[in-house]
Structures are given as C-alpha cells and as structure tokens.
N, C-alpha and C positions, 0 to 999 in steps of 0.2 A: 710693451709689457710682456713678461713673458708666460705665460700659462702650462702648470703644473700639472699632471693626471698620472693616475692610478689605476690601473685595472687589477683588480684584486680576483684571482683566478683560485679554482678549485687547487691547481699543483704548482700554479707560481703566480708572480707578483710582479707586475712589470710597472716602471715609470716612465712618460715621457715628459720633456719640458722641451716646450713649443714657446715660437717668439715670428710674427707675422706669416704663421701657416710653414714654418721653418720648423721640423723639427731640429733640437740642439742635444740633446743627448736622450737616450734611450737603453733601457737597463733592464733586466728581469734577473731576478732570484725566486728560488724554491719558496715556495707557501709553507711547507709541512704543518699542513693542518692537523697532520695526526698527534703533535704535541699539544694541542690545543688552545684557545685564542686567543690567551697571552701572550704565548709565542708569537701568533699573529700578528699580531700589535707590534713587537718586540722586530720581527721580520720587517715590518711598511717601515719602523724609524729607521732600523738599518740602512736599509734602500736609501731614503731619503737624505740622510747625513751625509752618504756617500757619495749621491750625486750631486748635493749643495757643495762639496767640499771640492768636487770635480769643478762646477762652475764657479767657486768663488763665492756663491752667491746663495742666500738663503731664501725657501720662497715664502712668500708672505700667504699664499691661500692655497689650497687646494681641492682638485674635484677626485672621485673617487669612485669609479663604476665598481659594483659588487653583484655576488651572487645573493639574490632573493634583495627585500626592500626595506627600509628606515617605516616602522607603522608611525603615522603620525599623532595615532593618539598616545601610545606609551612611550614613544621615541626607542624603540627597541627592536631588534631583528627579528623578521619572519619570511618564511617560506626562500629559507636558502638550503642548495642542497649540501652547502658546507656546515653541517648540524650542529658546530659548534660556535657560530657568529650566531642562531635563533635562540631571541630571548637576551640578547647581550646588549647595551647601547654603544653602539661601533661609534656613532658620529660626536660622542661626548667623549668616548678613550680617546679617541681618534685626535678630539679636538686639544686634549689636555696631555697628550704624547707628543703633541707635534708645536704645542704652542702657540696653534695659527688656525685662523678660522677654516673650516675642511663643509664639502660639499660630497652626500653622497647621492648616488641613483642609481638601480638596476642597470646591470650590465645590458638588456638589452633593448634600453632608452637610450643607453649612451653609445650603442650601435646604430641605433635609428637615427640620432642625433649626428655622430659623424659622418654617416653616409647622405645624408641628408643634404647637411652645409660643405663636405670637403668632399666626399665621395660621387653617385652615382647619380646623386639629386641633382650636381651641378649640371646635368644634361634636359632637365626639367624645372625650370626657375618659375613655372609659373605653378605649382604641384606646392601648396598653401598646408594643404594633408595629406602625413607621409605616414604609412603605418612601415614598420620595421619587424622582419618576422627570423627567427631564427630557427632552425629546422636538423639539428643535428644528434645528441645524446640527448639530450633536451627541446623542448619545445616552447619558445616564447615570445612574447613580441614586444614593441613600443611604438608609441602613437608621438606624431610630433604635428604641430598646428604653428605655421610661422617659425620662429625659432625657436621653441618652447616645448619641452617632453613637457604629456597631461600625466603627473603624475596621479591622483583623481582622488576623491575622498579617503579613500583605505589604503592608499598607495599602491594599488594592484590595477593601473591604468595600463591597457594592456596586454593583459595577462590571458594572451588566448589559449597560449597550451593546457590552463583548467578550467576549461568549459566542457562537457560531456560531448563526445561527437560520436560513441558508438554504443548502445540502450545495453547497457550491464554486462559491460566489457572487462578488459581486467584490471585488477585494482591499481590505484596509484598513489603512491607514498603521501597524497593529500585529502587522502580518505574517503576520497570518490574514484568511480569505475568508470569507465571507458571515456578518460579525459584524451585531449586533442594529440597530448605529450606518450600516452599511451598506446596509440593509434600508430602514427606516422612519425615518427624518431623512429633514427634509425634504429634500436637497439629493440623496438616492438616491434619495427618490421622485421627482422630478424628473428625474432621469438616466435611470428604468428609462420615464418617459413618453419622453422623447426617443429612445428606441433603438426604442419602441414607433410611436410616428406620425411621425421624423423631423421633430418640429416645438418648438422650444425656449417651456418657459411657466413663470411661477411657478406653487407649488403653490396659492396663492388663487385664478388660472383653471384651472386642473387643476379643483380642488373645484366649482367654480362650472359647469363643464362638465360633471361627472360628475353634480350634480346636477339640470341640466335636462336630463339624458340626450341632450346634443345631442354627444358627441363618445364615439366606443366605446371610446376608447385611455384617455382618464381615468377613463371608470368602471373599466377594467381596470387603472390604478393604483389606484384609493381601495379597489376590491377587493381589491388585493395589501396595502395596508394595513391594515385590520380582519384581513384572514386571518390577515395575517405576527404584526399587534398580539397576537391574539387568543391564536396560539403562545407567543409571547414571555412576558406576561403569564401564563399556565397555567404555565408555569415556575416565577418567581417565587412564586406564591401554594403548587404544589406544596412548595416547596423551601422557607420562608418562612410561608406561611398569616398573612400579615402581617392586621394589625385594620383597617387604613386605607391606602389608596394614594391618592397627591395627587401628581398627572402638571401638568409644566410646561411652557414650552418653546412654542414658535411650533405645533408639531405636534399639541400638548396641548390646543390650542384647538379642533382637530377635533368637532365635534358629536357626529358618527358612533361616535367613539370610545366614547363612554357608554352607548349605544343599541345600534347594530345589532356595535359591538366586542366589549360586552359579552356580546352572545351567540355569537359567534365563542370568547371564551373558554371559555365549555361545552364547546364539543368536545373541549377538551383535557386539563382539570383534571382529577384524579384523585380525582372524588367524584360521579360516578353523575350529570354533567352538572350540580351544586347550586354556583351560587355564592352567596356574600352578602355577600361583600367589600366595601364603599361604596368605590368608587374615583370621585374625586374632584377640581375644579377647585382651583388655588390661590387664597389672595386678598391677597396682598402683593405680586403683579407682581414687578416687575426690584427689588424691597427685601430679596427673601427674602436674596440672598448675603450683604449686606452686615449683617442686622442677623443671619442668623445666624453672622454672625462675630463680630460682639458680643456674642453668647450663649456662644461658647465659655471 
C-alpha cells in the first residue's frame, strides 16, 4: 500500500508517497502563505493532482504534518505560526478539496513519529517513550508511546516550547513571557546577544566566538543556553522520564548540548543528580515532517 504525506511548511509544501519504507516520488512547491489560505488549500490540491498524475495513481488517504494543531473540540486551527490556517478547519477543507479522508498532526509529532520508527529510534527498539524536541526558529516537541503521537486532551501534547522557563522573560506571540521558545531558539539567543554586546550576529558566530573564547558576550549566551537547556529538559524527563529524546532543529546541532548540556541537566532532575536518558541527534534531516506524515 502505498502512503501519502504532507508537510505543510511555513514557505513550502512538500509531498511524499511512500510504498514499503521506499520512497516513490517527492515534491515541494511554494506555500505563499502571504495570499492567504485559500490559496493554501488551492496550493496542497495542486501538488497532489500533479503527483497522482505522475504516478498514475490517485491516493486514497492522506496524513498531513502542519504548523500548530487540529483543536479537538472546535475542529479548527490553533497556535500556528502560519496566522492564517488559526481559526480555519483545515482537516474538513482539506477533506472536501481532496475528496479523500486526510489526517492531520503537528509538524513536530510527525518528526517525533518518523525519527522514532524510520530514523534514530531504530538504534533503540527497546525506547517504548520517545519525546521529539525541535530546537531551531522555533521551539517544540512530540511525545510518542509505542507507535502512537499522545496528542492529549487540547491537542497540545507536547508542547514544551510554551511552558515558562525564565520568571518574566520576554514576551511570546502566545501571550506569556519567558516561554521555553523564547529562551533557547535560536532567534532569542540571538536577541539576548544583542542587548548583551550591542552587536548584531548569527548564532553560527555567536558559537564560534564563544568557542575560541575571544568575545565574553557569546560565551555568556551559549552559557545561558546549556543552563536555560539543562532546566528545561530536567522538566521533561521529570514529568515524562521519556526512554529516548532525539532534539532537532538548527539549535539541535549545538555540540555542547550533549556534552557540557547534559550535565547542566544534573542539577535539576529529581534523581540524586543520575541521568541515563540517551538524548539524541536525528537522522532524517528536513524528511522527518513529511514522511512522518505518511506514517500517520
């Protein structure tokens, strides 16, 4: 059988269609969110017709990783940062655009989800609880239990980047202050460099800086990273005690974070400073969304 997926991205739209862990064709077009999400709609059929017409072959379902979540009580969009899928019922357009039953779930369950069963999990089969952390512009996560994203009462299973991690921090587009997303994404460590040495830099020369000790202002971001990481994380595992954690994301590349992060999380966890948690690189790259959206 073959299995269909979507990753429906902030500036493009990728399809893939999978048939026994084979992918068979693979596609992306432009999002242009900025016409707004009709177009959207109008964009995923396109993709769709073009790649059914490439294989011959129409698909009968599809899954559909997206920015922010399907609420389950009003069946409508929230907390995406694509502001014009909030508030719209994507999974009923979606379903009556396309003709065919459609499945959706946060892009970054369906990163958890493929790293889990095709990606990095397969090195830990016995790892039952797999949290999925994404670490990049954004900050988010997904929990997976057996083969199964918890999406959870509110649909916001997961959802560590809006947890408060620094006491009246700076604001975040979800109406609270010093959430997890605020903190440690790259784009706030970056900000808290700038208000620190008045000097604007990517976080790649931030790092590179902090590590030949030649500038005091990005050792005292990458500092604030591993500490704020280290917090964060002791959270999750207290609350969770997950078997495997597989961090993605531009931020997720950090070295440090394995290393000198991991024992940052000592100090916090609630077990006599012991951790053993294998936390973890991905290894599917920018594929995870999409083919774990063909997984669902």
């Amino acid at each position: 059988m073959k299995n269909w997926g979507v990753d429906l991205g902030g500036t493009k739209i990728e399809c893939a269609v999978m048939e026994d862990g084979k992918v068979l064709v693979r596609k992306r077009i432009p999002t242009e969110a900025d016409q707004g999400y009709q177009h959207i709609i109008s964009q995923i059929k396109k993709l769709i017709i073009s790649i059914a017409s490439e294989l011959g072959e129409q698909p009968t379902k599809i899954g559909f990783a997206t920015p922010g979540v399907l609420d389950p009580g009003t069946q409508t969009m929230k907390n995406s940062n694509t502001v014009c899928l909030n508030g719209q019922p994507l999974e009923k357009d979606l379903r009556e655009a396309l003709g065919i039953p459609v499945k959706l779930a946060n892009d970054a369950n369906c990163f958890a989800l493929a790293e889990k069963l095709m990606g990095a999990g397969k090195e830990y089969p016995d790892a039952k609880v797999v949290f999925g952390i994404i670490m990049g512009t954004g900050v988010g996560g997904g929990l997976i239990v057996g083969d199964q994203i918890i999406e959870g009462r509110h649909g916001i299973g997961g959802e560590w980047g809006h947890n408060e991690l620094e006491y009246n921090g700076d604001d975040c587009y979800c109406g609270k202050k010093g959430c997890t997303e605020q903190v440690i994404s790259g784009p706030a460590l970056e900000r808290f460099y700038l208000r620190s040495s008045g000097e604007k830099r990517p976080l790649k020369e931030i790092l590179e800086r902090a590590k030949n000790q030649s500038d005091p202002y990005a050792e005292k971001t990458i500092d604030r990273l591993l500490e704020f990481y280290g917090k964060g994380i002791s959270s999750l595992i207290n609350v969770l005690d997950p078997d495997l954690i597989i961090i993605g994301g531009g931020v997720g590349n950090v070295d440090l974070l394995y290393t000198e992060g991991f024992e940052r999380i000592k100090k916090y966890i609630f077990n006599k400073g012991i951790v053993t948690t294998p936390i973890i690189k991905p290894v599917l790259g920018d594929s995870a969304g999409v083919f774990g959206a063909a997984l669902l």
